[in-house]
MIKOL-333606 format. One record per residue (C-alpha): residue in one letter; z, x negated, y. Coordinates in pm, whole numbers, padded with zeros to 5 digits, always signed. Each point is the difference from the previous one (the first is absolute). Example, Ala and Ser with C-alpha at 12.3 -4.5 7.8 and 13.67 -1.06 7.14 Angstrom:
2
a+00780-01230-00450
s-00066-00137+00344
***
This chain:
171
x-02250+00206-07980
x+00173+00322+00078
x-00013+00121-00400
x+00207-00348-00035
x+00255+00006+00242
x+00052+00406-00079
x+00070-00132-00344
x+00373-00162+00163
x+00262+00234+00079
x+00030+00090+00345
x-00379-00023+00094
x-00205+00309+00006
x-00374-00080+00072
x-00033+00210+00277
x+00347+00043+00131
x-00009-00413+00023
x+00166-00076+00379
x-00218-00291+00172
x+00244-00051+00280
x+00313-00034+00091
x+00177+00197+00313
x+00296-00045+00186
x+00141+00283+00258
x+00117-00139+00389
x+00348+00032-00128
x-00080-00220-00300
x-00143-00284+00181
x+00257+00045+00301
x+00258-00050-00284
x-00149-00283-00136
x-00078-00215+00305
x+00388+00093+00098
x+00143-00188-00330
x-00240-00278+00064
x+00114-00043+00370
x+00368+00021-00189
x-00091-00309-00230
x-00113-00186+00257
x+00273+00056+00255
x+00265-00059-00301
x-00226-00357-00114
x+00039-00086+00388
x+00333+00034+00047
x+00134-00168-00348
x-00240-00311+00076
x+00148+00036+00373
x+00388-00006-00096
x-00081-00289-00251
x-00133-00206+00226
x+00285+00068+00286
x+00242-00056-00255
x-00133-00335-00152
x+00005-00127+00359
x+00366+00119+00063
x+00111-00143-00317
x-00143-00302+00065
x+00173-00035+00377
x+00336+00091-00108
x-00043-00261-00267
x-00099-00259+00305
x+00322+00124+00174
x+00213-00035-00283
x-00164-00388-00013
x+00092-00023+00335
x+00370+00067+00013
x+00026-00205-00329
x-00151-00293+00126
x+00223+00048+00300
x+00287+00003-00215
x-00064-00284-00202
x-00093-00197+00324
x+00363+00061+00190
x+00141-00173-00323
x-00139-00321-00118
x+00101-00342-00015
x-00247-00134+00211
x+00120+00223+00293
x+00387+00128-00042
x+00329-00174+00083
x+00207-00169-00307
x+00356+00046+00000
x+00213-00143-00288
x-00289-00014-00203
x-00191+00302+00047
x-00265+00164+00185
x+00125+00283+00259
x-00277+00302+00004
x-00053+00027+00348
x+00096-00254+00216
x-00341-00224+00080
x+00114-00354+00066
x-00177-00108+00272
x-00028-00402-00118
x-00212+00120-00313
x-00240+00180+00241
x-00099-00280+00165
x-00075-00193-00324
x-00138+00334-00188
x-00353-00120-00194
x-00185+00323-00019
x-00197-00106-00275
x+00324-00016-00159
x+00125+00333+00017
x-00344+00140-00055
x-00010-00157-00329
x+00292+00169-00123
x+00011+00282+00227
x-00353+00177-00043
x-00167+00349-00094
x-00397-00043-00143
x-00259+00100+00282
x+00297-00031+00278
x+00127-00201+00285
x+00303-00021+00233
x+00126-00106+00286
x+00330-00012+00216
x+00172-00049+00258
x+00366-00032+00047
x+00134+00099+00324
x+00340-00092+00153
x+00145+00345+00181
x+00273-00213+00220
x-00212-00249+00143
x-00351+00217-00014
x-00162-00320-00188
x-00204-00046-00270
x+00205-00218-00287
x-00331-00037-00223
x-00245+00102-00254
x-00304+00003-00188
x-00368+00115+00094
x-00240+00121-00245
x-00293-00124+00071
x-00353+00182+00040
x+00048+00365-00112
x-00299+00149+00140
x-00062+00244-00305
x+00370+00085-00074
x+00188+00319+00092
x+00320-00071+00172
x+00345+00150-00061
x+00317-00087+00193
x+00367+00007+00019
x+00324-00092+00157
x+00290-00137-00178
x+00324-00084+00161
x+00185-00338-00093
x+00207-00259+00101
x-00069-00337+00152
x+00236-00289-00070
x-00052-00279+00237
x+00340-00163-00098
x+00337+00102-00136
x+00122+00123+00399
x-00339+00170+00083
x-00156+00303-00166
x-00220+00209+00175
x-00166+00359-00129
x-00399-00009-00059
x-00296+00167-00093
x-00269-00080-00255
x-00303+00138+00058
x-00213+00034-00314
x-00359+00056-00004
x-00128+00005-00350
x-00388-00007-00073
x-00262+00180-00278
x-00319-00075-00030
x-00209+00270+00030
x-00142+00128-00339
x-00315+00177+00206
***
C-alpha cells in the first residue's frame, strides 16, 4: 500500500505523517473563535427576538391611539351641529342609546377588543360606555383622551375617555 500512495505527489512511503498535532496555542485559538461564533449566534438571535416583540407593541400602541381617535369622532357618539359631526364633543343622549355591537362592527381590529368609559370631570360621573366582554387571554393597553360632553346647548362639561384596548395573546 505504501509503493501506491508514494506513487502521488506529496506522499513519501516512509516520511507518510499518521497524525495530526495541534500546539496549546493552536487549540486555545481555536476554542476562542468558536466561543466568538457562539456568543455572536446568541446575541443576533437575542436582538431579533427583542426587536420582533418591540415592533410588535409599538404597533399595538399605534392601534391604540388610532382606535382612540376614530372613537372621539363618530356618528354614533359626537354632537351634530348644522349638519355635521364635531370631533370631540361626546353627546351624552347617544351614550345612553350606544349598541356596542354596533360600533364593534364597524369599529374593530382582528384578534382585539375594547372597552370605555367616558368620564364627566365637572360632576366626577360616569356619562357611559362599552365593556368588552371576557378577555382573559388578551394583553391590555390603555389611554386617556380628553373631550367634551354636550348635555344640551347651555351645558358642556370637560371629560375623559379612558381607553383600554385588548390583543389576544399570540403565545
Amino acid at each position: 500500500m505504501i509503493t501506491i500512495l508514494g506513487q502521488f505527489k506529496g506522499f513519501k512511503g516512509d516520511r507518510m505523517k499518521k497524525g495530526f498535532a495541534l500546539s496549546m496555542q493552536q487549540v486555545f485559538n481555536v476554542l476562542t473563535i468558536i466561543g466568538l461564533i457562539i456568543v455572536a449566534v446568541y446575541v443576533f438571535k437575542a436582538s431579533h427576538f427583542d426587536m420582533n416583540v418591540l415592533v410588535d407593541g409599538f404597533e399595538n400602541q399605534r392601534r391604540l391611539i388610532s382606535l382612540g381617535n376614530i372613537l372621539i369622532s363618530p356618528p354614533q357618539l359626537v354632537a351634530v351641529e348644522d349638519g355635521r359631526n364635531i370631533r370631540g364633543v361626546i353627546d351624552s343622549s347617544k351614550l345612553a342609546t350606544l349598541d356596542r355591537d354596533t360600533l364593534y362592527q364597524e369599529i374593530l381590529y382582528p384578534d382585539t377588543k375594547y372597552e370605555f368609559k367616558i368620564n364627566d370631570i365637572v360632576d366626577g360621573a360616569t356619562v357611559g360606555g362599552i365593556r368588552a366582554g371576557s378577555v382573559e387571554d388578551y394583553d391590555v393597553y390603555e389611554m386617556r383622551f380628553p373631550l367634551a360632553i354636550k348635555y344640551s346647548d347651555d351645558k358642556i362639561n370637560p371629560g375623559i375617555m379612558e381607553l383600554k384596548f385588548y390583543v389576544k395573546k399570540t403565545t
